[in-house]
N, C-alpha and C positions, 0 to 999 in steps of 0.2 A: 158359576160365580156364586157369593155370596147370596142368600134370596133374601135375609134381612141386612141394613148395614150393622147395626150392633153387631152380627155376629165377628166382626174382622176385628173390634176392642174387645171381644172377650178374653179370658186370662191366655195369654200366649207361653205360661212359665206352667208347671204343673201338668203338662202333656205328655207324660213319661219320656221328661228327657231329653225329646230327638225337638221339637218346635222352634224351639231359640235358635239353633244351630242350622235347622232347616231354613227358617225365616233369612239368616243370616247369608244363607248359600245361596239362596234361590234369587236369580236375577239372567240365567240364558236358554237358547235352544239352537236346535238345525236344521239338515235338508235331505233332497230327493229320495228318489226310486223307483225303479219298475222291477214291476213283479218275475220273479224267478221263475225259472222253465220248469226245472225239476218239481213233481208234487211231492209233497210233504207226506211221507207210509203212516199207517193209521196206524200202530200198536196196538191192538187191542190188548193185549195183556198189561202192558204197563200203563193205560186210561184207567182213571178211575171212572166207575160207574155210573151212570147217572139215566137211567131208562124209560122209556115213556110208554108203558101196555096202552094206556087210555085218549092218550090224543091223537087227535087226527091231525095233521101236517105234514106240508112239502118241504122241500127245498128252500135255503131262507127268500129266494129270489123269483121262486117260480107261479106264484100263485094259484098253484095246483093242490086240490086235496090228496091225503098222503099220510101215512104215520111220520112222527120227527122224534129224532133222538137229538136229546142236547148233552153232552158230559165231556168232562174235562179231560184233557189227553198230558199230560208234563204242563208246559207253558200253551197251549193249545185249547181253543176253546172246539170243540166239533159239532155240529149241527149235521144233522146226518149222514154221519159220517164223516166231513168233510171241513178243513180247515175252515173258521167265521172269521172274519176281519170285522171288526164292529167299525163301523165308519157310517157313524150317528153324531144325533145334536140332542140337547137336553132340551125338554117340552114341558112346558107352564104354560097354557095361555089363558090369559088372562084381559078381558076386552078392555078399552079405554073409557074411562070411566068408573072403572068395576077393581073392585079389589079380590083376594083371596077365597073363595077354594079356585084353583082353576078350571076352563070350561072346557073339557077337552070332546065333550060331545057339541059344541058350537064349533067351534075348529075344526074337526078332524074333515071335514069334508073338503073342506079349501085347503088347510095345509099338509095332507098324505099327496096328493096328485104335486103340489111343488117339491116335497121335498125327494119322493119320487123322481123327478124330472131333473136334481141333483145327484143322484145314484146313491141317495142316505138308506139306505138300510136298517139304521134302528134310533131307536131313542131309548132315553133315562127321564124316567119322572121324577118328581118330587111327592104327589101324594099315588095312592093307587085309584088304574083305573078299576072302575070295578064294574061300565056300563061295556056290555059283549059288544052291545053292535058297533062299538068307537075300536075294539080292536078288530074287530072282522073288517073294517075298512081299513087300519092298518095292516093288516095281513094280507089284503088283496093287492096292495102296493108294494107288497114284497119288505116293508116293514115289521121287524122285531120288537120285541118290547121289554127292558130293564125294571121291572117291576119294584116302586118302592112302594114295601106294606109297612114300617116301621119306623118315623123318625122323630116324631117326639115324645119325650119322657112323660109327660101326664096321661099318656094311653097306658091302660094296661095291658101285660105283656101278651094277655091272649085276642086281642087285637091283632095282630100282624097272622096270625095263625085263621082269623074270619076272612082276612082280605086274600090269602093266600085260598081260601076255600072259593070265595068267590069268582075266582077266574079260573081255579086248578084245574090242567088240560086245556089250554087252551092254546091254539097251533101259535097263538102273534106271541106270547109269552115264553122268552128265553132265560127269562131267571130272575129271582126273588132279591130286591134288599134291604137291610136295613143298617138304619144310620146316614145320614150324611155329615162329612168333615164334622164328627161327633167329637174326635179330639180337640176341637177348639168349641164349640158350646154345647156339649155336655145333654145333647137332644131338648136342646132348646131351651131346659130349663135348668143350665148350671150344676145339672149333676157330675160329682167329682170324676174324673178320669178313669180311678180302677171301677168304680162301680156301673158307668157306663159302658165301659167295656164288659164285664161280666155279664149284663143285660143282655146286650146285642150277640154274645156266646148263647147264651140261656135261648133266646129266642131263634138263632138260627139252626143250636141242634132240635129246639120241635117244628119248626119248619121241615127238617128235613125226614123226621119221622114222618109227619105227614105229607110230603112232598118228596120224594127220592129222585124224581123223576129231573127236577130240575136245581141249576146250581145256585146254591146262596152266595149274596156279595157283599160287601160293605165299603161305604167311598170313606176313605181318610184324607184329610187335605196333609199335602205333602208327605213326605217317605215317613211309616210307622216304623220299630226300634223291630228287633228280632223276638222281644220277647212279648211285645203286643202282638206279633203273628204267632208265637208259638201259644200264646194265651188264648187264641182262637181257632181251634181244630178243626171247629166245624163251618168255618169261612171258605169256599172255594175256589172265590174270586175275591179282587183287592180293588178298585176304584179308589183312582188318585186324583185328587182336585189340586192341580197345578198354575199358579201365576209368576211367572220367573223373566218377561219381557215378551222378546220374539227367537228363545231357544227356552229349549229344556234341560238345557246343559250337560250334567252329568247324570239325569235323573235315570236315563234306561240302564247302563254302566253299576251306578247304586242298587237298584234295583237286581239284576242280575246278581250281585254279591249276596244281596241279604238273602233273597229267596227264590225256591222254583216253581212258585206259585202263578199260577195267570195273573194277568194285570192291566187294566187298562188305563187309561187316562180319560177319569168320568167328568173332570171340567180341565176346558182351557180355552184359550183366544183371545180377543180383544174385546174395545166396547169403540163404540166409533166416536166417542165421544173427546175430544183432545183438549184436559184441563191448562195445559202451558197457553200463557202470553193472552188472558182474560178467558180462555176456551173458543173451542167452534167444533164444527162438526169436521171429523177426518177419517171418512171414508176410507182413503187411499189406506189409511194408515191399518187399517183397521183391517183390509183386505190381505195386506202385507202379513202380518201377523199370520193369519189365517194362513194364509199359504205354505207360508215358513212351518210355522207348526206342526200342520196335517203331511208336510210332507216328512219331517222327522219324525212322525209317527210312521209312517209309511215305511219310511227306509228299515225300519226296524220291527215292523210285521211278521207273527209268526204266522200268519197265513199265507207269507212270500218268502220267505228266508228260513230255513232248518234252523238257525241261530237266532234265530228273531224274539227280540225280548216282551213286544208287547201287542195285544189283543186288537188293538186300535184306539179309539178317541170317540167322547161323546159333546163334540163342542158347545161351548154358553156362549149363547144360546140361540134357540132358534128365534123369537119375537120377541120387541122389549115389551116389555113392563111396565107400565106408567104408575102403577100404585106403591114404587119401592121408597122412593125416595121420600119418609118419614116428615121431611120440614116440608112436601108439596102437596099437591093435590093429583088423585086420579084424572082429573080432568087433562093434566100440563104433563108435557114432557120439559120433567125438572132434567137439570143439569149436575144439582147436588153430587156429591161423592166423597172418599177418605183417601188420604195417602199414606198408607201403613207402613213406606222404606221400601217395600218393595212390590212389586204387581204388575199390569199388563201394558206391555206397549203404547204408543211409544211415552206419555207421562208417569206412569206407573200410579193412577189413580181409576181406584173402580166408581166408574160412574154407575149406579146401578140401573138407571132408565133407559141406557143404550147398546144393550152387546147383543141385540139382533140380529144373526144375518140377513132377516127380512125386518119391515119396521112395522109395524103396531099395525098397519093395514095394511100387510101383507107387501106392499112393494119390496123388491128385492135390493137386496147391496151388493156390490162388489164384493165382500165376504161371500155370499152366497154364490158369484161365478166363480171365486177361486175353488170352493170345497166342487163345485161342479166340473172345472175344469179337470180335478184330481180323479172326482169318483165315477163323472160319466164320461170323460172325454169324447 
């Protein structure tokens, strides 16, 4: 989801294009599946490369030391060798009380062993970790990591290339990003659309000089045009921040058309909070969502499916957030939120203090046993 709310009134017109249109389409999703028998043949000649001499790692699952290769295969993401399904949540925590950087070496101890005992697999940050010993306990839980070194514009661009040094090689670390939904604000501070895309170009091919080993990504909210992907060569991966109710509609279909790029869907799901008829809390509702979604991610897995169009899902989020809602206080979980026409189940208002599938201390929601139901049965 959104991490400030201003970002949802930034300019929606001036996104090369596709946003108004998008905005306009976005409103469904769908369902099931189990995993396919047949495995998916490795190509190696038609993978592009992406090699790791230097790190030690296993298996994304096994918590065993080990060399790991990560590199992309067509629509395929491979971790050694071997089809990854990202079937991850997005990670900020951020205590109550407490505002912004997030604390992710206060957490990681309590929340790798739950999210673990959900069968999640990786997460998408928002700032970089850059402390080893908070990924060494996600690695031991069989946990990956979406490394973002780059998203706001008043860093300079050799920032994202220090944070990228800071953890380079390191086994929990599956790939570099930068930007997020940058086509709606502009890396935080309003920079115009071409020029923030050129930036995020610039900085992912020296990423990649200095990193070969692992793939660079970039989240865009909603489906980019053709020629904002062919504008970025050196993008390997696409993360898509989707809000369309309780389907995705035609999103993996679109997708498919424009490109044969990996792609995942780096936000989606609900907020449990339900603004209709004065608001209350809606659990149910909010689990529904979850369900529904992660399972239309699923059915169209290219870690389960030869045809499979998408990588997996990094659902928003894992913990609320008490310090978002600008007219509140960190203390309160505000109720605050926008209704931009379109967004998440079932009122289509991002509340932004509630799309935890655990809550602020950790107790869990019904989101949390659906995604469980799916990933550990």
């Amino acid at each position: 989801m959104r991490r400030i709310l201003s970002m949802l009134v930034l300019v929606l017109a001036g996104c090369d294009g596709t946003l108004a249109d998008d905005r306009d389409a976005a409103i469904p999703r769908t369902d099931a599946s189990s995993r396919a028998d047949a495995a998916l043949e490795d190509d190696e000649d038609a993978a592009r490369p992406i090699d790791d001499d230097d790190a030690s790692t296993p298996a994304p699952d096994s918590g065993t030391p080990g060399p790991r290769t990560v590199r992309v295969d067509g629509r395929r993401l491979l971790v050694d060798g071997a089809p990854y399904e990202i079937r991850g949540v997005c990670w900020n925590p951020v205590a109550r009380g407490r505002t912004q950087p997030a604390d992710f070496a206060g957490f990681v101890d309590t929340d790798a062993p739950l999210m673990r005992a959900a069968g999640i697999n990786a997460i998408r940050t928002y700032d970089a970790i850059t402390d080893t010993r908070v990924l060494d306990v996600l690695d031991a839980h069989g946990i990956g990591v979406f490394q973002t070194v780059y998203a706001w514009g008043g860093d300079a661009e050799s920032a994202a290339l220090d944070r990228v040094r800071a953890t380079i090689g390191h086994r929990a670390v599956l790939g570099w990003i930068v930007g997020n939904e940058w086509n709606y604000n502009g890396l935080y501070t309003g920079l115009p659309f071409d020029q923030t895309r050129d930036r995020l170009e610039r900085i992912a091919a020296m990423i990649h000089a200095l990193d070969p080993s692992r793939p660079v990504i970039t989240i865009y909210g909603e489906v980019p045009s053709a020629d904002t992907i062919a504008a970025m060569p050196s993008i390997d991966m696409w993360g898509l921040n989707v809000y369309r109710g309780a389907t995705f509609g035609d999103l993996f279909a679109r997708w498919a058309a424009l490109s044969d790029a990996p792609m995942f869907v780096s936000e989606y799901g609900a907020d449990a909070w339900d603004a209709r008829d004065g608001g209350r809390e809606n659990l149910a509702a909010q689990a529904e969502a979850t369900r529904l979604l992660t399972e239309e991610i699923l059915a169209s897995s290219t870690a389960r499916r030869a045809d499979g169009i998408v990588l997996g899902g990094t659902i928003f989020e894992w913990s609320d957030e008490w310090w978002k809602d600008q007219s509140g206080s960190p203390d309160v979980h505000d109720v605050g939120g926008i209704a931009p026409g379109g967004g998440p189940h079932p009122d289509r208002t991002f509340n932004e203090e509630w799309w935890g599938v655990v809550d602020i201390d950790r107790h869990t929601r019904p989101a949390y046993d659906a995604l469980r139901a799916l990933y550990a049965p």
